[in-house]
Every structure is written in structure tokens, then in C-alpha cells.
C-alpha positions as CSV (number, residue, x, y, z in Angstrom):
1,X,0.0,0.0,0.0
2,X,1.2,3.6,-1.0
3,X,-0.4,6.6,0.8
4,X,-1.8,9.7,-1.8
5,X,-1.4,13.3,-1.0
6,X,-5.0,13.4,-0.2
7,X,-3.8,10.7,2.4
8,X,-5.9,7.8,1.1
9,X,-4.3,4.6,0.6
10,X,-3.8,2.2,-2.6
11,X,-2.0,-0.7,-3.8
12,X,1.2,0.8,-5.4
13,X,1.3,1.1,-9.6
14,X,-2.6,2.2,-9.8
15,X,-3.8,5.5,-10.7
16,X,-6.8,7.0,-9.6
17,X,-9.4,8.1,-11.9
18,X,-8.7,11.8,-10.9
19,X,-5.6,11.4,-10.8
20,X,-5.3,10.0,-14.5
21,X,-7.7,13.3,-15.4
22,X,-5.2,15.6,-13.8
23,X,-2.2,13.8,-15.7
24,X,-4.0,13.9,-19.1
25,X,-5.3,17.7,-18.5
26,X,-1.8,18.7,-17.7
27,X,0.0,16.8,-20.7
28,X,-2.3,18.7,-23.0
29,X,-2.0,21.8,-21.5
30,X,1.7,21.3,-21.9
31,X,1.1,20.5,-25.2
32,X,-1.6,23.1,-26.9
33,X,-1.8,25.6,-24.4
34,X,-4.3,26.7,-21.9
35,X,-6.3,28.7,-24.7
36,X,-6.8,25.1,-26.3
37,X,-9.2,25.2,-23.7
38,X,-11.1,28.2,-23.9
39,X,-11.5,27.2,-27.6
40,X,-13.2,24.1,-26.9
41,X,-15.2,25.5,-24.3
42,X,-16.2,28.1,-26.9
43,X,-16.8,25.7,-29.7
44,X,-19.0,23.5,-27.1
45,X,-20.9,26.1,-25.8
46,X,-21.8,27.1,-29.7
47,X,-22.9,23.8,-30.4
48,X,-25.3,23.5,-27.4
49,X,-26.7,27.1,-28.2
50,X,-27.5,25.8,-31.5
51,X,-28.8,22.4,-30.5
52,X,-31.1,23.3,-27.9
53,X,-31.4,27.3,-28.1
54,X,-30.1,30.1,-26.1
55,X,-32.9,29.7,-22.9
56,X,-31.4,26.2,-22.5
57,X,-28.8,28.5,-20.5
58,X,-31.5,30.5,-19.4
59,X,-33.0,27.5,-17.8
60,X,-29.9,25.5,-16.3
61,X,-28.8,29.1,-14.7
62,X,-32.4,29.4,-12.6
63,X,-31.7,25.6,-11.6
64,X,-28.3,26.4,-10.5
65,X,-29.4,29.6,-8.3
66,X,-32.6,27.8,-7.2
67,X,-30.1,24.8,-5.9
68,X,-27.8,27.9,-4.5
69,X,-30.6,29.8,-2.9
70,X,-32.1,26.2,-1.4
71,X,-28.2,25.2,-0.1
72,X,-27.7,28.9,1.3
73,X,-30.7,30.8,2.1
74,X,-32.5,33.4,-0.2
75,X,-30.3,35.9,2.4
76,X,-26.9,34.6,0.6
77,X,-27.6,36.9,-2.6
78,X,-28.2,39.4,-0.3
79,X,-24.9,39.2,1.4
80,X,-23.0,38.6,-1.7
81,X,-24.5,41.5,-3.0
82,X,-23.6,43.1,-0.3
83,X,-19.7,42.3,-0.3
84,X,-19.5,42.8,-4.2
85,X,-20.9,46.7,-3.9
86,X,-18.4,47.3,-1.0
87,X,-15.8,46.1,-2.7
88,X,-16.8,48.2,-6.1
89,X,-17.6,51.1,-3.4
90,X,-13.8,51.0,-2.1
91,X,-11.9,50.7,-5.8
92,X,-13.7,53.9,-6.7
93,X,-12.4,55.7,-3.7
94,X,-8.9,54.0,-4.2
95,X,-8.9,55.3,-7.8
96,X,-10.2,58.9,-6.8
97,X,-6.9,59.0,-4.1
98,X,-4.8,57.8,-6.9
99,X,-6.0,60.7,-9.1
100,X,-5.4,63.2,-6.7
């Protein structure tokens, strides 16, 4: 037995699942570039768009903040919210210093 870095153990000479994704991901990163990937997210997200229309992302975007609001609380936007205006509120004043 061999211990991982996650500290899980395995026989010795097999590879994970994630860790074969990581190895793979990183060999063609190495060898395309990490825009390979943008492109073929771009390309994919083309081809859904055309398959099943642009409120398909419509649609999977409500599911994803309905499962957010259920996991969080309907008060989590609120926070967020919240945090994201302070932080806008607080480069505005660092940019007025920096004028000045």
C-alpha cells in the first residue's frame, strides 16, 4: 500500500481516476496551451446554443441559483451582494486617491 497526498491509501502502480484526469489535463496543456481550452469550451458552448437554443442556459442558470438559494438561504444573494458593492464602493475611492 502507497499513501496519496489526499492521504488515502492504494496498492502501489494504480492510478486514480482523478488522478489520471489531472495527468491527461496537464499533458495537453503542456502540449496546446491553456487557450486550447477556452476554444473548446467556446466551440462547445456554440454547439449547445445551436442544439437546444439560447434559454437552455436561461433554464440551467435558474436551476443552478434555485439549488444555490435552497443550499444557502434566499439571504446569501443578499450578502454577496452586499460584499461585491463594498468592494466596487472601495476601488472607486482608491482610484479617486490615486488621481489626486
Amino acid at each position: 500500500m502507497i499513501r496519496t497526498k489526499d492521504g488515502r491509501e492504494r496498492l502501489g502502480g494504480e492510478m486514480s481516476v482523478r488522478e489520471a484526469g489531472k495527468r491527461g489535463g496537464d499533458a495537453v496543456r503542456a502540449k496546446y496551451g491553456a487557450s486550447f481550452y477556452e476554444e473548446i469550451g467556446r466551440k462547445g458552448g456554440e454547439v449547445t446554443k445551436e442544439r437546444h437554443g439560447a434559454e437552455f442556459y436561461e433554464n440551467i442558470g435558474q436551476k443552478g441559483g434555485n439549488a444555490v438559494k435552497d443550499k444557502y438561504g434566499p439571504g446569501f444573494y443578499e450578502e454577496i451582494g452586499h460584499k461585491g458593492g463594498q468592494k466596487v464602493k472601495r476601488l472607486i475611492e482608491e482610484a479617486k486617491r490615486a488621481e489626486h
